[in-house]
C-alpha positions as CSV (number, residue, x, y, z in Angstrom):
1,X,114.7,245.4,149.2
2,X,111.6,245.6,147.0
3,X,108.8,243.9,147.3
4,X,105.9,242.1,145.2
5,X,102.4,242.7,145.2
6,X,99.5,240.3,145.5
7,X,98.3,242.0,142.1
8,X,101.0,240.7,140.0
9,X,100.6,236.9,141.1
10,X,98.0,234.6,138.4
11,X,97.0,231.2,138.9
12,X,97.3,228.9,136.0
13,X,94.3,226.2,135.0
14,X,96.7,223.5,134.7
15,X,95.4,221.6,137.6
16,X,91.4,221.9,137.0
17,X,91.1,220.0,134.0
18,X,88.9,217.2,135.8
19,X,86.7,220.8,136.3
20,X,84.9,222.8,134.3
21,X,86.3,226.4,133.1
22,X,83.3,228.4,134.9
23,X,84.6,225.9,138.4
24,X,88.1,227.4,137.6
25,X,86.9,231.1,137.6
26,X,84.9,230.9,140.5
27,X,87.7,229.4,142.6
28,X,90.2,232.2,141.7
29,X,87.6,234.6,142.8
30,X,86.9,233.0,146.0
31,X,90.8,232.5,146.2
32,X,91.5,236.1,146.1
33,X,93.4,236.3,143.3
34,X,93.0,238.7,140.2
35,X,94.4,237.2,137.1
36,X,95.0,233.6,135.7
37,X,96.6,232.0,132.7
38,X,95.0,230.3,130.5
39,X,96.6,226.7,129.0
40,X,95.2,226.5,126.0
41,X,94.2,222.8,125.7
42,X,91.3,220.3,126.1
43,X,88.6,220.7,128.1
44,X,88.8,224.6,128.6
45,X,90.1,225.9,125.5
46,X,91.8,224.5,121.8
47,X,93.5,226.6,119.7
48,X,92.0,224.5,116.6
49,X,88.5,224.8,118.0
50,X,88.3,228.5,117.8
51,X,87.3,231.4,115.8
52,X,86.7,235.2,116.3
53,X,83.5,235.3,117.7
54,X,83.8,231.9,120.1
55,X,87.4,233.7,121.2
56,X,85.6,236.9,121.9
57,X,82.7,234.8,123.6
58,X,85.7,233.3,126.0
59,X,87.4,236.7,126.9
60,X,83.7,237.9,127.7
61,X,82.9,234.8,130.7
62,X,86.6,235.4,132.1
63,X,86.2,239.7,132.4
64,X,82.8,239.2,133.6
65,X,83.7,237.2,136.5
66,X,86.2,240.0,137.2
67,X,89.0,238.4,136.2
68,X,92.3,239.4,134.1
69,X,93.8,237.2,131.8
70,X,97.6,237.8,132.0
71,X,99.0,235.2,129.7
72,X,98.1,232.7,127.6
73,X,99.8,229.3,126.9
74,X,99.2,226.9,124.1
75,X,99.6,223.0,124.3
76,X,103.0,222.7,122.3
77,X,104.4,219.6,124.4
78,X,101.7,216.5,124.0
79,X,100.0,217.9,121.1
80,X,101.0,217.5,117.2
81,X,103.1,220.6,117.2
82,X,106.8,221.0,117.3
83,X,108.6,224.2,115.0
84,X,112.4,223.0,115.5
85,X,111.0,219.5,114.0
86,X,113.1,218.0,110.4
87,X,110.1,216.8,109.1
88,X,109.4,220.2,106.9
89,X,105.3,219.3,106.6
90,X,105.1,219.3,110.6
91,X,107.0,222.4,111.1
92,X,105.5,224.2,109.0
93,X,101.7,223.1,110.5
94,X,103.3,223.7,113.7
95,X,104.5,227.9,112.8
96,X,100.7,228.5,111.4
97,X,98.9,226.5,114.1
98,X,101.4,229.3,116.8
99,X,100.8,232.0,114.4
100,X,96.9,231.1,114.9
101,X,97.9,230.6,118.8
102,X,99.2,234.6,118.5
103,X,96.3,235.8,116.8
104,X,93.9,234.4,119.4
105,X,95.6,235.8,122.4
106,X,95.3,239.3,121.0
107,X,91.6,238.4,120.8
108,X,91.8,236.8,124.4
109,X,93.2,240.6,125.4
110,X,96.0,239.1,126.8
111,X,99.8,240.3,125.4
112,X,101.7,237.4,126.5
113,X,102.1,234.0,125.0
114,X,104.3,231.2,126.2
115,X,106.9,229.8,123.6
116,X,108.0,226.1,123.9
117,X,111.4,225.3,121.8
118,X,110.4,221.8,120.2
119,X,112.9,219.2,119.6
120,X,114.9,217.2,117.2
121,X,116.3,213.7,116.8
122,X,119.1,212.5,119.2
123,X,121.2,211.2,116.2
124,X,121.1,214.9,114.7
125,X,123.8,217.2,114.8
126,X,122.1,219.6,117.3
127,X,123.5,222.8,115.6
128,X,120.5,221.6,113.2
129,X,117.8,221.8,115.4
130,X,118.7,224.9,116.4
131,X,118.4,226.6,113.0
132,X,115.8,225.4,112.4
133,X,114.2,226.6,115.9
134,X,115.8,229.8,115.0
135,X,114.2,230.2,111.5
136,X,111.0,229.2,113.2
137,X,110.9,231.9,116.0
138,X,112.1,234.3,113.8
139,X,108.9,234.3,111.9
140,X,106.7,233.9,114.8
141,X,108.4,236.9,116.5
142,X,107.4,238.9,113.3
143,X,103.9,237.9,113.9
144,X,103.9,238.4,117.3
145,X,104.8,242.3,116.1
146,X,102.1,242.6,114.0
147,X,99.4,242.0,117.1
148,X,101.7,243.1,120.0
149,X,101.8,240.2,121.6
150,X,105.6,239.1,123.6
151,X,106.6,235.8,123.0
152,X,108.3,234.2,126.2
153,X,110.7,231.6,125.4
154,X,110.9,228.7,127.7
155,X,113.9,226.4,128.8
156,X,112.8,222.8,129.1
157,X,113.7,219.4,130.5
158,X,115.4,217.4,128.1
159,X,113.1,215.1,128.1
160,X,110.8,218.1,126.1
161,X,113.9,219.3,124.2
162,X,117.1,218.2,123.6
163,X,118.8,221.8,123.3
164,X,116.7,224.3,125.2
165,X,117.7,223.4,128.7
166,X,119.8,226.2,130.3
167,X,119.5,230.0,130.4
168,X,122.2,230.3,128.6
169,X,121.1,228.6,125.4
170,X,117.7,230.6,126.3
171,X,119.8,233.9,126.4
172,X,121.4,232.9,122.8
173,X,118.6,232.3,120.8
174,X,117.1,235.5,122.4
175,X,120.4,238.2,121.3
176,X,120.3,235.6,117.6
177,X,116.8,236.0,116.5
178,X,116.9,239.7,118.0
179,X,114.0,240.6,117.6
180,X,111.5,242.8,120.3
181,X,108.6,240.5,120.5
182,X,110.8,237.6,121.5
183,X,111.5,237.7,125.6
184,X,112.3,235.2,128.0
185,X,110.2,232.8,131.1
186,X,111.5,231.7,134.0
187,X,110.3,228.2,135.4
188,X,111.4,227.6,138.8
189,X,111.2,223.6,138.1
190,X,113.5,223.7,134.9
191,X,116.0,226.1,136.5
192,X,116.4,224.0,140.0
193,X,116.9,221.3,137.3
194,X,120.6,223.2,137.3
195,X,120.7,224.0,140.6
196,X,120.1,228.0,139.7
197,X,118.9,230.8,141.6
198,X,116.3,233.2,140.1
199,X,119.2,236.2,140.3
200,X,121.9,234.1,138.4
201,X,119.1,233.5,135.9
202,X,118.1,237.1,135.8
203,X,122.0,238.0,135.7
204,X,122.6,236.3,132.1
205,X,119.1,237.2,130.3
206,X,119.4,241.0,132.3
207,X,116.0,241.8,134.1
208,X,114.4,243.6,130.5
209,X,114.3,240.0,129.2
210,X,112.4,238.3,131.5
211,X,108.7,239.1,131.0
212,X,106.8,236.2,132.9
213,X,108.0,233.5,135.6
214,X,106.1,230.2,136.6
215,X,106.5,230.2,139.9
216,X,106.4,226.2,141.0
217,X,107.6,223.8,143.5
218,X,109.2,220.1,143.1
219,X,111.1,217.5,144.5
220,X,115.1,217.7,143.4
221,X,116.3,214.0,143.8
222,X,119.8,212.4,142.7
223,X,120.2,210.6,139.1
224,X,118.1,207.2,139.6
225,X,120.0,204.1,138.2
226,X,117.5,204.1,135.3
227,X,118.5,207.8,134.5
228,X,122.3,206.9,134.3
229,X,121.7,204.0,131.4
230,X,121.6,207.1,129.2
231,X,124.5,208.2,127.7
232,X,126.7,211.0,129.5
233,X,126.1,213.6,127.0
234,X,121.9,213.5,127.9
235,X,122.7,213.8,131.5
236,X,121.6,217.1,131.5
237,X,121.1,218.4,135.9
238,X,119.3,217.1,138.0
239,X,116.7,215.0,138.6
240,X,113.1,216.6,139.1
241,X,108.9,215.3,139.8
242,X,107.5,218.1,138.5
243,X,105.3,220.7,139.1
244,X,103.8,219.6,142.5
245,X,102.2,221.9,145.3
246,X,103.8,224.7,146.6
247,X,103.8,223.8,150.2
248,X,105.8,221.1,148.8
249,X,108.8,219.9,147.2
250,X,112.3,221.2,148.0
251,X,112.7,224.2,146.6
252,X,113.6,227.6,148.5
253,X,110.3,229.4,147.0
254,X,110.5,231.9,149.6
255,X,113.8,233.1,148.6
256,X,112.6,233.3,144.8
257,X,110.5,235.6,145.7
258,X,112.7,237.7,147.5
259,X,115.3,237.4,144.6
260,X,112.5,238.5,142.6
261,X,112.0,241.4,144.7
262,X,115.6,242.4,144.8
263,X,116.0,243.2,141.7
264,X,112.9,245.3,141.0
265,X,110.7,242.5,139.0
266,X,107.2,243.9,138.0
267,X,105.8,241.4,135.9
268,X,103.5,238.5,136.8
269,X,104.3,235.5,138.3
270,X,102.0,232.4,137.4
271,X,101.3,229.8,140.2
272,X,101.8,226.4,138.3
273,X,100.7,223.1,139.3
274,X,100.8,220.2,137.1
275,X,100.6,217.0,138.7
276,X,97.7,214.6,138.0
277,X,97.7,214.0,142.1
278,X,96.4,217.3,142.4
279,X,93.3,217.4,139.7
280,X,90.7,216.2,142.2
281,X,90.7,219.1,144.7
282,X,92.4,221.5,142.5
283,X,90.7,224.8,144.6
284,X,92.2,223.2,147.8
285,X,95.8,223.6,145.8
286,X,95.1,226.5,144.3
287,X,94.6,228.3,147.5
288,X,97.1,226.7,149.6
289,X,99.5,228.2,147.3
290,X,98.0,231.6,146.9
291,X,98.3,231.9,150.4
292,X,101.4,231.0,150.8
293,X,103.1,232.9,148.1
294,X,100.9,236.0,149.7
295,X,101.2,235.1,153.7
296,X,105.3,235.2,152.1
297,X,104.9,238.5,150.9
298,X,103.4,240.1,154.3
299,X,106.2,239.1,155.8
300,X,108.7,240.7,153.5
């Protein structure tokens, strides 16, 4: 079996918004850990916000704490931006507020930048919002090209998207738009959504495809009687709570890892903890889940 090194493991900010960005740095460093993401979204850092020089000034606080930033994600969820949406004026903000996105994670020095699908209307013919997702990506991937950056396509709940729930759908659009700047992310909370291991994942994008993978924990729970008023056709897996804390939650995070392992993964894996319960001792998290996912990898 193979095994992972500490090196490859990043800690998101997700968690330390009620702290300020130079807070986050210091508690990766006193954490142990050597890279982070960065979510790109208020009060750290806004894609709108930023130019050149304040980019450059950003990059500068984050490599002279020692620090390597491995992947950056833009807000594409809560904020105004959605490129599979009908409305042709917000799709088209939404491609040149990600091509911005692109351009400024070159100028962060990172190469990777997470890719959220958007969504349509329910009373759509979903073979719509697809194209249009596809058109959309297409264009991005082209830009992505131009400043070597890898877009990672993400699955989703479908409460975030309507169509991008499965690996498989995530495996399509990736062979359709075919292009080399366009790769895949696992999430260990959407995919337990299906009740999927990392491997079977891995088996239908193949292990060249998958270029980043959230690594988070949750609570898998049957349908609630709320969640089966919807019609059977949104019923999409299983119920989930999120990203919670890793020590946490139901999910076999151990044997993730060692599925990871298995099958010779070298990329990084991104700690992610979303839950507001966690924003008010977010280095307490943050290092109980570093040192688990490393005490783990001892052990291997």
């Amino acid at each position: 079996m193979g095994t992972i090194d500490k090196s490859r493991i990043a800690i998101g900010n997700y968690h330390y918004v009620s702290w300020s960005f130079e807070y986050f740095l210091d508690s990766v460093r006193k954490i142990g850990a050597e890279n982070i993401e960065l979510w790109g979204a208020k009060p750290h850092f806004c894609v709108d916000d930023q130019d050149r020089e304040s980019t450059g000034q950003f990059r500068k606080r984050i490599e002279d704490k020692g620090l390597n930033l491995v992947c950056f994600c833009p807000e594409q969820n809560t904020y105004p931006v959605d490129i599979s949406c009908r409305d042709d004026r917000i799709r088209r903000r939404s491609i040149e507020h990600m091509k911005k996105a692109i351009e400024i994670t070159s100028w962060l020095g990172a190469d990777r930048m997470l890719l959220c699908p958007g969504n349509g209307y329910i009373d759509e013919p979903e073979t719509d919002i697809w194209q249009r997702c596809q058109i959309s990506i297409k264009e991005l991937a082209e830009t992505a090209g131009d400043y070597g950056v890898c877009l990672m396509l993400e699955t989703q709940s479908q409460e975030e998207s309507l169509f991008m729930n499965t690996v498989y759908q995530q495996q399509q659009m990736i062979a359709q738009v075919g292009h080399p700047n366009l790769k895949a992310m696992l999430d260990t909370v959407q995919l337990a959504q299906f009740d999927q291991g990392v491997d079977e994942n891995i088996g239908v994008l193949g292990i060249h495809n998958v270029k980043h993978v959230h690594l988070g924990n949750t609570i898998v729970q049957e349908r609630s009687w709320y969640d089966r008023q919807l019609p059977e056709h949104l019923r999409k897996g299983r119920k989930v709570v999120g990203h919670i804390g890793l020590r946490e939650g139901n999910l076999p995070i151990g044997q993730y890892l060692e599925e990871l392992a298995a099958v010779g993964y070298k990329e990084y894996i991104t700690i992610e903890i979303c839950q507001r319960a966690y924003f008010m001792d977010a280095h307490r998290y943050a290092r109980e889940a570093f040192d688990y996912v490393t005490g783990y990898m001892a052990g291997q």
